[in-house]
MIFI-886590 format. One record per residue (C-alpha): x, y, z. Coordinates in pm, 1 decimal. Layout:
<vexbas>
VEXBA        px        py        pz
VEXBA         X         Y         Z
...
</vexbas>
This chain:
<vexbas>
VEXBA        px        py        pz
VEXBA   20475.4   10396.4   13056.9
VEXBA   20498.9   10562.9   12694.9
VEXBA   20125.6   10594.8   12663.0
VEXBA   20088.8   10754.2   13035.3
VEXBA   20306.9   10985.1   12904.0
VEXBA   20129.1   11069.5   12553.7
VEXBA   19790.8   11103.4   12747.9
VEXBA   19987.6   11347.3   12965.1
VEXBA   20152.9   11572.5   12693.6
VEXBA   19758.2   11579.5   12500.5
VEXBA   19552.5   11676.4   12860.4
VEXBA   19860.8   11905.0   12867.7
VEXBA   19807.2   12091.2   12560.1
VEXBA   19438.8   12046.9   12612.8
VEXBA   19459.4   12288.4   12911.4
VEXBA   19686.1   12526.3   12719.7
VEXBA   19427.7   12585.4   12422.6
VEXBA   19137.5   12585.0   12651.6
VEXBA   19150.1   12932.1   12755.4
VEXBA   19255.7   13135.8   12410.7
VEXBA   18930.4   12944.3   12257.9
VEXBA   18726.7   13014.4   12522.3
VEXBA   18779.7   13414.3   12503.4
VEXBA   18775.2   13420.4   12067.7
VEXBA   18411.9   13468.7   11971.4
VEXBA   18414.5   13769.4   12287.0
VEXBA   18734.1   13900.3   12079.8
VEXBA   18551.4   13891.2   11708.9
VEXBA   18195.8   14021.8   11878.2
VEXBA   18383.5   14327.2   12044.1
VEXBA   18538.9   14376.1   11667.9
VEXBA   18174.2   14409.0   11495.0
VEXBA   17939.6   14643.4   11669.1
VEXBA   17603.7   14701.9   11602.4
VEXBA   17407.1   15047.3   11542.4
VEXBA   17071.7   15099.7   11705.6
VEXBA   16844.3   15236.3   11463.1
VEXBA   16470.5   15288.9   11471.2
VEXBA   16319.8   15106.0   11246.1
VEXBA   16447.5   14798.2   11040.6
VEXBA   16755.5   14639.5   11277.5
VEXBA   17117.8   14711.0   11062.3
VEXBA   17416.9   14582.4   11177.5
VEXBA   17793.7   14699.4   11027.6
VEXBA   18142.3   14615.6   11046.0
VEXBA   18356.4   14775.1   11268.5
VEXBA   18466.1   15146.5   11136.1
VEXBA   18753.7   15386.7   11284.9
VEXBA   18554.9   15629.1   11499.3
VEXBA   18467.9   15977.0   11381.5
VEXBA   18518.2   16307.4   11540.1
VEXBA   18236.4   16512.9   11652.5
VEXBA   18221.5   16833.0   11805.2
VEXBA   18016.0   16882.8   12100.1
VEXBA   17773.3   17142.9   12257.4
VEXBA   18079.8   17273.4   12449.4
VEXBA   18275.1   17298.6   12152.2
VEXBA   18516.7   17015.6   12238.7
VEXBA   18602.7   16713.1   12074.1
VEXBA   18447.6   16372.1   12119.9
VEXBA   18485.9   16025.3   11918.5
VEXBA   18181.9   15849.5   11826.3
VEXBA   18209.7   15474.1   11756.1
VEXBA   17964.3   15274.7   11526.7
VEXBA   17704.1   15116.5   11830.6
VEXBA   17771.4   15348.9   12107.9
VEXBA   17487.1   15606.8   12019.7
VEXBA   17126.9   15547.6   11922.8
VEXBA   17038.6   15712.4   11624.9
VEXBA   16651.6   15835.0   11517.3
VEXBA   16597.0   15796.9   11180.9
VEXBA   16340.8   16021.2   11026.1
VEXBA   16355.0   16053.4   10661.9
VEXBA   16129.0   16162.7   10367.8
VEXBA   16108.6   16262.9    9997.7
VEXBA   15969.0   16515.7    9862.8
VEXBA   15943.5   16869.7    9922.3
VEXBA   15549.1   16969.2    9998.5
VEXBA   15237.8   16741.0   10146.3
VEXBA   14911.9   16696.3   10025.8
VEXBA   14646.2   16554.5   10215.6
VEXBA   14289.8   16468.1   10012.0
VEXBA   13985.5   16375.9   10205.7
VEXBA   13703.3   16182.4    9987.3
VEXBA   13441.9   15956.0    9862.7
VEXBA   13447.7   15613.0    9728.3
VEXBA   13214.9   15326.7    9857.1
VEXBA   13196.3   15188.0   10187.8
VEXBA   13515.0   14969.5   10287.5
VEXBA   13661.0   14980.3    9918.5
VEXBA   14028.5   14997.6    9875.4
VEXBA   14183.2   15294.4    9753.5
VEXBA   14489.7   15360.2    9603.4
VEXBA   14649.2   15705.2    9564.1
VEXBA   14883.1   15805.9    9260.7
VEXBA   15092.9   16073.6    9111.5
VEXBA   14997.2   16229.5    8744.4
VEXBA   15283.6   15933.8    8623.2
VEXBA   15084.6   15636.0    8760.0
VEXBA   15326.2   15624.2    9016.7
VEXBA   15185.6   15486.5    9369.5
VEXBA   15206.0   15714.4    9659.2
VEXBA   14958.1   15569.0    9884.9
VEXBA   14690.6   15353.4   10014.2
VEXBA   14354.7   15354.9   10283.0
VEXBA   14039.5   15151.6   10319.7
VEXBA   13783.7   15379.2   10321.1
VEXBA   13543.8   15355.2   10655.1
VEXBA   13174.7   15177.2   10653.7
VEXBA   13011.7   15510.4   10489.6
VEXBA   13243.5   15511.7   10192.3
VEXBA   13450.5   15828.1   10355.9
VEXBA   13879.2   15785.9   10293.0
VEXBA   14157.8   16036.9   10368.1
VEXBA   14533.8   16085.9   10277.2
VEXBA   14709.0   16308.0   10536.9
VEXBA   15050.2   16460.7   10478.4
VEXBA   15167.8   16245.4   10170.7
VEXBA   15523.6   16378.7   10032.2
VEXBA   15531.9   16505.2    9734.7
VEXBA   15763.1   16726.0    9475.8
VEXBA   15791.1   17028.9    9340.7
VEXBA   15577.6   17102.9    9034.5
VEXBA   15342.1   16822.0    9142.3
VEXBA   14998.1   16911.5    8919.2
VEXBA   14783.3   16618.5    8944.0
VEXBA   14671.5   16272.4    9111.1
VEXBA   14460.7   15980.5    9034.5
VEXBA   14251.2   15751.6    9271.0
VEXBA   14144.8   15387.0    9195.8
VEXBA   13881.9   15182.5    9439.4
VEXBA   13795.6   14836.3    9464.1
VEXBA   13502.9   14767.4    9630.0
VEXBA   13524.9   14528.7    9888.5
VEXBA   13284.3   14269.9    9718.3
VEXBA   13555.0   14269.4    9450.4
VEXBA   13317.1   14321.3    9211.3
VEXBA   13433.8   14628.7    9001.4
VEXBA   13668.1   14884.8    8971.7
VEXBA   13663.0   15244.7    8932.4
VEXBA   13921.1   15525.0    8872.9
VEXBA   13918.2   15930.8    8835.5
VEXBA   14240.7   16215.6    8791.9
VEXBA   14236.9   16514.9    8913.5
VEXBA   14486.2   16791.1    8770.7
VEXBA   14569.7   17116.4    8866.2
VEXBA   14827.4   17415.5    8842.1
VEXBA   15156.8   17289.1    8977.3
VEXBA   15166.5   17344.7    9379.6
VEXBA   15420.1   17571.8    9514.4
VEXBA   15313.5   17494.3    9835.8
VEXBA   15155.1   17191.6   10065.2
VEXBA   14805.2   17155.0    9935.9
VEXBA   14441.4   17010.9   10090.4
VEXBA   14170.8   16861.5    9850.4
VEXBA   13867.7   16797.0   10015.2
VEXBA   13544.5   16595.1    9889.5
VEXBA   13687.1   16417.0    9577.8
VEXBA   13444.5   16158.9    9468.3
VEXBA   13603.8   15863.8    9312.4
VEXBA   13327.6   15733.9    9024.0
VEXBA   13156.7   15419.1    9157.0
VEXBA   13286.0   15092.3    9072.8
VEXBA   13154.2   14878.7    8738.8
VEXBA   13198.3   14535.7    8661.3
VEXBA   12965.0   14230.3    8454.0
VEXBA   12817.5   13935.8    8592.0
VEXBA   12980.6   13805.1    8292.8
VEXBA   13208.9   13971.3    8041.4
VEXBA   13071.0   13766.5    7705.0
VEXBA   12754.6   13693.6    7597.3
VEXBA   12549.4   13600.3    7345.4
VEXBA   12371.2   13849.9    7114.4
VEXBA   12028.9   13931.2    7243.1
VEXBA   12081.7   13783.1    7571.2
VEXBA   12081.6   13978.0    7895.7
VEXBA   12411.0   14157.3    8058.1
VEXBA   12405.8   14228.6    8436.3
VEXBA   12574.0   14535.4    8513.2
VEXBA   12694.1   14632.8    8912.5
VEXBA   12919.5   14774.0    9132.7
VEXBA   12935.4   14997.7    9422.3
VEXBA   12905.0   15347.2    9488.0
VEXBA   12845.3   15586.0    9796.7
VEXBA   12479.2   15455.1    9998.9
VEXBA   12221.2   15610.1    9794.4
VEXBA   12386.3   15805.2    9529.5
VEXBA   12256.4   15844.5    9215.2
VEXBA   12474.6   15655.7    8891.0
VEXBA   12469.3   15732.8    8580.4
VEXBA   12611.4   15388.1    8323.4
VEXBA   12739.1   15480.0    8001.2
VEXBA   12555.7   15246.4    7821.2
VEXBA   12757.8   15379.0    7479.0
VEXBA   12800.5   15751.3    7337.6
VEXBA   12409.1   15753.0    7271.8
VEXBA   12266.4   15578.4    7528.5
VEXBA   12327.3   15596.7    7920.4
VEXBA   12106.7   15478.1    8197.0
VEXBA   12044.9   15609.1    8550.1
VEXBA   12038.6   15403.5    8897.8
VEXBA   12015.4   15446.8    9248.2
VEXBA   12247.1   15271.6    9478.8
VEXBA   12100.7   15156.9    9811.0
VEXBA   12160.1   15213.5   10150.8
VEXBA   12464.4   14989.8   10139.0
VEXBA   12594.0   15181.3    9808.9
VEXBA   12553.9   14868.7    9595.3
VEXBA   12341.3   14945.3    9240.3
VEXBA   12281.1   14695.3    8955.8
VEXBA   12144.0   14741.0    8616.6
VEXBA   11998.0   14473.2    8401.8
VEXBA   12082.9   14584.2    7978.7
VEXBA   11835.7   14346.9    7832.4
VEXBA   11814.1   14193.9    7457.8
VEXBA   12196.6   14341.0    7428.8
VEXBA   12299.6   14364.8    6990.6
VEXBA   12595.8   14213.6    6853.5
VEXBA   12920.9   14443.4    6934.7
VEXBA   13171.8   14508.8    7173.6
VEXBA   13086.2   14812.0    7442.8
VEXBA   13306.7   14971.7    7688.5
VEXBA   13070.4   15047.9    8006.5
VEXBA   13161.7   15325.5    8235.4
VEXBA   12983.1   15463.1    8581.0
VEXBA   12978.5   15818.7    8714.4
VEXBA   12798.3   15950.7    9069.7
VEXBA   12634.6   16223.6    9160.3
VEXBA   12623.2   16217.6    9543.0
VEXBA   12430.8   16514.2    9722.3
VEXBA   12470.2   16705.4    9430.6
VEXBA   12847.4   16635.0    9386.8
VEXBA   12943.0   16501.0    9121.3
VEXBA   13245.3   16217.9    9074.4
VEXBA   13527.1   16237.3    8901.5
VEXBA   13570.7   16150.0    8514.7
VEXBA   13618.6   15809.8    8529.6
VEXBA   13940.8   15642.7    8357.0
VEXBA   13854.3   15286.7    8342.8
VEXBA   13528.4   15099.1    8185.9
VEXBA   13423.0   14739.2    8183.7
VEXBA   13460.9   14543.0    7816.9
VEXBA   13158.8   14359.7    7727.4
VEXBA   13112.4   14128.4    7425.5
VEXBA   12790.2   14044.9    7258.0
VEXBA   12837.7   13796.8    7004.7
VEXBA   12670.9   13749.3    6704.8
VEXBA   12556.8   13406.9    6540.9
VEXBA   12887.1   13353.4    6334.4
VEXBA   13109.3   13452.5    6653.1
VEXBA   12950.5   13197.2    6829.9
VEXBA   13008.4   12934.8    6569.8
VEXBA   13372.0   13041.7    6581.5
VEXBA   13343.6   13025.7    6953.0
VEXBA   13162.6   12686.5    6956.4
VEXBA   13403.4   12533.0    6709.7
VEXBA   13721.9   12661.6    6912.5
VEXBA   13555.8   12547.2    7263.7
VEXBA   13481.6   12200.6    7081.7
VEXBA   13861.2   12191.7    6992.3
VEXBA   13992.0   12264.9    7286.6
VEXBA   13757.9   12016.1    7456.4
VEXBA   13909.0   11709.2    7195.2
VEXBA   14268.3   11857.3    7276.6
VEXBA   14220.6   11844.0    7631.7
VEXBA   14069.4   11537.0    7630.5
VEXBA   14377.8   11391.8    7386.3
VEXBA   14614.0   11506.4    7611.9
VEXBA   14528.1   11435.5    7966.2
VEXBA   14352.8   11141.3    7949.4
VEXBA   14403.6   10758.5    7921.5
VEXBA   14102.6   10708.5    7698.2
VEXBA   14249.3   11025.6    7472.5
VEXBA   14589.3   10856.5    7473.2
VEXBA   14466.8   10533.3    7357.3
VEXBA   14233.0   10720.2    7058.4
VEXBA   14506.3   10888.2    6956.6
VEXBA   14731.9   10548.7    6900.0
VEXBA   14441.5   10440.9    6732.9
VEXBA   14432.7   10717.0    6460.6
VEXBA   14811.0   10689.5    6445.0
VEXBA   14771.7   10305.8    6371.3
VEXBA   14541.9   10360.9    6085.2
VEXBA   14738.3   10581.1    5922.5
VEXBA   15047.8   10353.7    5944.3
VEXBA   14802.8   10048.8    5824.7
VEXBA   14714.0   10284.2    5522.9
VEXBA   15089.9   10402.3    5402.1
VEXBA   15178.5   10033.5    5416.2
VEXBA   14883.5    9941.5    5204.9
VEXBA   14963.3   10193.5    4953.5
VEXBA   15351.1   10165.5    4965.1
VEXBA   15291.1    9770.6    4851.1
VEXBA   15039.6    9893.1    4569.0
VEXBA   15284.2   10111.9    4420.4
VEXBA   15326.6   10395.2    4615.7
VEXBA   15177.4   10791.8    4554.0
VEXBA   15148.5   10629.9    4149.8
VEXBA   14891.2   10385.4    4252.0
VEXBA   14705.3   10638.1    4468.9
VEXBA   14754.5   10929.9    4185.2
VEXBA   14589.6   10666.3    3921.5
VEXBA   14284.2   10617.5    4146.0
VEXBA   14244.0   10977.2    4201.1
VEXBA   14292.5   11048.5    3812.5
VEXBA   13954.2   11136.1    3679.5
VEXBA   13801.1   10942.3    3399.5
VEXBA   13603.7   11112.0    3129.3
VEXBA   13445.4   10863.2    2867.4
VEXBA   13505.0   11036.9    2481.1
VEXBA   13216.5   11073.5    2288.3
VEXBA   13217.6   10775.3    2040.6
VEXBA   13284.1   10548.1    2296.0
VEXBA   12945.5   10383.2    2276.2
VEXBA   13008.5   10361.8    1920.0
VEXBA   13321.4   10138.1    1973.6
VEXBA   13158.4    9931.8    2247.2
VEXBA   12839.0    9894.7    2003.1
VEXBA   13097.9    9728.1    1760.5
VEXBA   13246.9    9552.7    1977.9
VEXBA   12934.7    9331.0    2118.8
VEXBA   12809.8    9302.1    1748.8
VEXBA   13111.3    9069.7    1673.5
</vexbas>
């Protein structure tokens, strides 16, 4: 009879609760409303409404969620839009006169790009483009400064200098250096071999040119590319490609730190280099004990100690064997 009556009282207060949990989370989600933005989602806490005057003139409350807001937001106070030349399908990045990024495009399959409308501020004076050809196989860059604008600009055929890079970016002295990279189909590039000495190419139909700088001397030379492209010419260009010709004692130095690296590699990560270098370190052991029982760094300094025989020594060994 007792326990009929405690499962009673329990469905009993079961049937109570029931309800009140059953209406909570519609209680908290009524509490937290969310604001309808375009763009990105955002949702806030619950704020006291605001009052906002309407066309009429009268008073109306606006709560967080209950109006959809367009966002439309910028900075800067003038556009400029540039329409250009690179290479076909490179990528191009856009950037103020303070390296700072602005904007990016892909240029289209005949090496054309445009920027339309970019924000910009007052006193803006100058810009800088950077391609990658879509082989990834250079890189290219070129400013362009002007006057301050006072007012939203257009820049029309800027030519960004054709990409450079190196088949490889050390060699040794007198060997060959391949030299490539992209430009606009068929333009005519001019590589900066050094201050003395530049070297003129025609890209092909596809905008790709190549240059091969054979028997290369010992130094180090900084390569850069310009364009000339029905008879415009590129920008100045702001990056190079670095390469190294080393000489015979640079590639002894090279040889001997490659060789290094090869024994500390193979010392390191191997078995077989793990077990060589017990083996050296088990020598060494075998060779203090030797020379700790023979008297120490005093035995070993003895051995080392030169010997000079004196000048009547043969005399006194003469003597000696005639008794």
């Amino acid at each position: 009879m007792c326990v009929a009556r405690s499962l009673w009282r329990v469905v009993l207060l079961f049937s109570i609760l029931l309800p009140a949990t059953c209406y909570l989370p519609a209680a908290i989600f009524a509490q937290t409303p969310t604001v309808n933005i375009v763009g990105p989602t955002v949702v806030t806490p619950a704020v006291p409404g605001v009052n906002v005057l309407n066309a009429s003139g009268g008073a109306v409350i606006i709560y967080p969620g209950s109006q959809k807001v367009d966002v439309n937001a910028h900075v800067g106070e003038f556009k400029v839009s540039i329409a250009g030349l690179a290479s076909p399908n490179a990528s191009v990045i856009l950037k103020d006169e303070k390296n700072q990024f602005l904007a990016s495009t892909v240029a289209d399959s005949a090496g054309g790009f445009g920027f339309a409308e970019v924000n910009v501020k007052n006193g803006f004076s100058g810009f800088c483009l950077e391609q990658i050809d879509f082989k990834r196989l250079g890189e290219s860059a070129g400013c362009l400064n002007f006057e301050p604008i006072q007012k939203s600009e257009e820049f029309r055929e800027v030519y960004v200098p054709p990409t450079i890079g190196l088949y490889k970016t050390q060699i040794n002295a007198n060997d060959e250096a391949l030299i490539y990279g992209y430009s606009m189909p068929e333009a005519q590039v001019n590589v900066k071999i050094k201050a003395n000495q530049t070297v003129d190419v025609a890209a092909d139909k596809g905008g790709y040119y190549e240059y091969e700088f054979d028997k290369v001397p010992a130094g180090t030379y900084e390569l850069e590319s310009r364009g000339k492209y029905q008879n415009k010419d590129s920008l100045e260009p702001k990056k190079s490609a670095k390469l190294v010709a080393r000489s015979s004692g640079d590639q002894l130095v090279t040889r001997a730190e490659e060789i290094g690296k090869t024994i500390s590699d193979l010392l390191t990560t191997s078995i077989f280099g793990f077990l060589m270098l017990l083996f050296f370190l088990l020598i060494i052991i075998i060779f203090l004990i030797i020379l700790l029982k023979r008297g120490g760094m005093a035995y070993l300094a003895d051995k080392l100690k030169p010997r000079h025989p004196l000048h009547h020594d043969w005399l006194l060994e003469f003597i000696m064997n005639s008794n």
